[in-house]
C-alpha positions as CSV (number, residue, x, y, z in Angstrom):
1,X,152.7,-141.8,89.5
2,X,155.4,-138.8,89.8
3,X,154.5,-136.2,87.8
4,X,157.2,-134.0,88.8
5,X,160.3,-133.2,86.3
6,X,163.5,-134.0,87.8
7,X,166.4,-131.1,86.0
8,X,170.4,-131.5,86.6
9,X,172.4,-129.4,85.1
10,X,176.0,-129.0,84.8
11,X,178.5,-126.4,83.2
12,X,181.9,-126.8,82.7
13,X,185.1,-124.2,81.3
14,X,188.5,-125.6,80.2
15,X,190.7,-122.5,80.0
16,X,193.9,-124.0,78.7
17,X,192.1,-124.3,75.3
18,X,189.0,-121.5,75.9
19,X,186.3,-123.2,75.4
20,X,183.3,-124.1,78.3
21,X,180.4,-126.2,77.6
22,X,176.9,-127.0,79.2
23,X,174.8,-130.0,79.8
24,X,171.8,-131.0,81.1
25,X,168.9,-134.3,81.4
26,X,165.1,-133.9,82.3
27,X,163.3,-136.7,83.3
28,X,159.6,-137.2,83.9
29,X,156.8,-140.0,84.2
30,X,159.1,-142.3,82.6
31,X,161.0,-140.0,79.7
32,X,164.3,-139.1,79.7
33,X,166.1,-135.9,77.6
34,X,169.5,-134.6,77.2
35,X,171.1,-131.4,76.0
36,X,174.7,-130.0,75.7
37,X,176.6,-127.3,74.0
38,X,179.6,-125.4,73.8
39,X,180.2,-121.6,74.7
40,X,183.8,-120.5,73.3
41,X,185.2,-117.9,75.1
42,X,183.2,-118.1,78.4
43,X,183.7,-118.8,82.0
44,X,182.4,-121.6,84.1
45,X,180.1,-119.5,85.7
46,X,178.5,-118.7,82.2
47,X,178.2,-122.0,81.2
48,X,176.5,-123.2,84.6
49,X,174.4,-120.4,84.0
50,X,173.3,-121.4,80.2
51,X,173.0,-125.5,81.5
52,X,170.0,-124.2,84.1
53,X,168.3,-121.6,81.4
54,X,168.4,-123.8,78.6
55,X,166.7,-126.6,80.7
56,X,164.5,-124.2,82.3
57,X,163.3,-123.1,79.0
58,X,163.1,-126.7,77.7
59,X,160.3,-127.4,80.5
60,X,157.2,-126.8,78.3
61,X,154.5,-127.0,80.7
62,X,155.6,-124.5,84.0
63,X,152.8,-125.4,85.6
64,X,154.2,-128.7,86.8
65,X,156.0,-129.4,90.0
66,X,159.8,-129.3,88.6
67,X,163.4,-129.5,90.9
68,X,166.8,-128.6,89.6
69,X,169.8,-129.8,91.2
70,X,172.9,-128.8,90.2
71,X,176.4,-128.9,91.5
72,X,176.5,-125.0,91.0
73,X,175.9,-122.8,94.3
74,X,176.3,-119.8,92.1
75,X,173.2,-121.3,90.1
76,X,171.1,-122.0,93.3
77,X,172.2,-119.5,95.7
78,X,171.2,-117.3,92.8
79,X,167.8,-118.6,92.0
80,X,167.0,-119.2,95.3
81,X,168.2,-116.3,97.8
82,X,169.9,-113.7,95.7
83,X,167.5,-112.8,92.6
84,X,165.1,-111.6,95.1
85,X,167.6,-108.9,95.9
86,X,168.7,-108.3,92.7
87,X,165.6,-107.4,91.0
88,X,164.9,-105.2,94.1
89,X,168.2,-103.1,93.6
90,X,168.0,-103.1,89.8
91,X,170.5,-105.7,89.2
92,X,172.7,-104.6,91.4
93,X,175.1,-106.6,94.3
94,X,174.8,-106.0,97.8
95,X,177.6,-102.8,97.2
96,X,176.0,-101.4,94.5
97,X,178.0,-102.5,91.6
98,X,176.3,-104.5,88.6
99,X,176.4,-107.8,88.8
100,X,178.6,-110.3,87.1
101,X,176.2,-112.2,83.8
102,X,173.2,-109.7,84.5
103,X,171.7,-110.4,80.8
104,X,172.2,-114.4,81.5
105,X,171.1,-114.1,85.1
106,X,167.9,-111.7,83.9
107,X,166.6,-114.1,81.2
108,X,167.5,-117.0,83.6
109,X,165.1,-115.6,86.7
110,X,162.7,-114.5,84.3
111,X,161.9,-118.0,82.7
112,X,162.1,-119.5,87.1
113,X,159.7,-116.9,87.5
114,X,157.1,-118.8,85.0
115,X,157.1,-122.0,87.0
116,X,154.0,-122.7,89.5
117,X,156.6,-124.6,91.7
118,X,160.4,-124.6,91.0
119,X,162.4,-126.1,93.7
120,X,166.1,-126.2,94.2
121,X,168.8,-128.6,95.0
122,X,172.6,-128.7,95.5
123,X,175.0,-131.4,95.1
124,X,178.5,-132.0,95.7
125,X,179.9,-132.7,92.1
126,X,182.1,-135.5,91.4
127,X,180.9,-137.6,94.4
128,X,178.4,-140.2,92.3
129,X,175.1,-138.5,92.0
130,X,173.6,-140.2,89.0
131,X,172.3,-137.4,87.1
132,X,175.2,-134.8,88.1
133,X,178.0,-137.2,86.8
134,X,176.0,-137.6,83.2
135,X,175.5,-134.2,82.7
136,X,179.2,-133.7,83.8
137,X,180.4,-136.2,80.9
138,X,178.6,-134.6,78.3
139,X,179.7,-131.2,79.3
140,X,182.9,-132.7,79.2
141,X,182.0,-134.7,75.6
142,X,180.4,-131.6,74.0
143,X,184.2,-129.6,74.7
144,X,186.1,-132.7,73.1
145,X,183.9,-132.8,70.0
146,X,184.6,-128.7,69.5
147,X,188.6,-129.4,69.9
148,X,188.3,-131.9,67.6
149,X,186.6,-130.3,65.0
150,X,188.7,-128.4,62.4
151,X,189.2,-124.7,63.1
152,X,187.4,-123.9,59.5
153,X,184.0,-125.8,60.3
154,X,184.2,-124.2,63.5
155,X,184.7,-120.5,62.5
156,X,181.5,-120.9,60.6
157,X,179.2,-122.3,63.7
158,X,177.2,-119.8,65.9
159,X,179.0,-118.6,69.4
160,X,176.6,-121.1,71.0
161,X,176.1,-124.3,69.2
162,X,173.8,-126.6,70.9
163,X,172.7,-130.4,70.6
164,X,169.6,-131.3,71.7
165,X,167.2,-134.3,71.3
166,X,164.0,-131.9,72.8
């Protein structure tokens, strides 16, 4: 039996009404979990970002074989290539200057850095890839279920509000 733990993750952004959202499924020897949330006030990179850390950090034992895919090449050039630079030049880009989401991108290399063997796949979105296309509809759920909530119930929820069955 497989006893590797497949990730996709998936982050989306709809700036016509400012508010992004993040999703993502884990599924292992036969279990399946999901997880979304919103991030008001974000970008789509930040909430491609927050769908990998928050299923990284969901993966309670790092000491299995585990591969995220995502749509994102920010995400896996980032995990995969460019962190290694990064931490080498103290967060900084190739010119010097910080980088864009250091906090996000520090606490996101930090919990990849935990895993015995984290491997690292991207995929075209919107082209049928099973797991890609669910996490894209409930990015695309969790933004519809904060525009339709009323403005008073939502002024009184934390910046990130997640839903998670983990």
């Amino acid at each position: 039996m497989d006893d590797k733990i497949y990730i996709n993750s998936d982050g989306g952004y709809r700036m016509t009404k400012n508010i992004g959202a993040w999703a993502f499924t884990m599924d292992w020897n036969g279990h399946h979990k999901e997880s979304f949330g919103t991030v008001p006030n974000s970008t789509s990179q930040i909430c491609e970002l927050y769908a990998a850390l928050f299923a990284l950090e969901a993966v309670k034992d790092k000491s299995k074989d585990c591969k995220l895919t995502s749509d994102s090449q920010y995400v896996i050039m980032g995990l995969s290539i460019w962190s290694k630079d990064w931490k080498v030049r103290n967060w900084r880009g190739s010119k010097g200057k910080p980088i864009e989401n250091k906090e996000i991108w520090k606490r996101l290399v930090d919990v990849a850095d935990k895993f015995k063997s984290l491997e690292f796949e991207h995929v075209n979105g919107h082209i049928g890839h099973i797991g890609n296309e669910r996490c894209d509809t409930l990015v695309n759920f969790a933004m519809d279920e904060w525009l339709s909530m009323n403005p008073y119930v939502k002024a009184s929820i934390p910046e990130l509000f997640n839903k998670s069955d983990l």
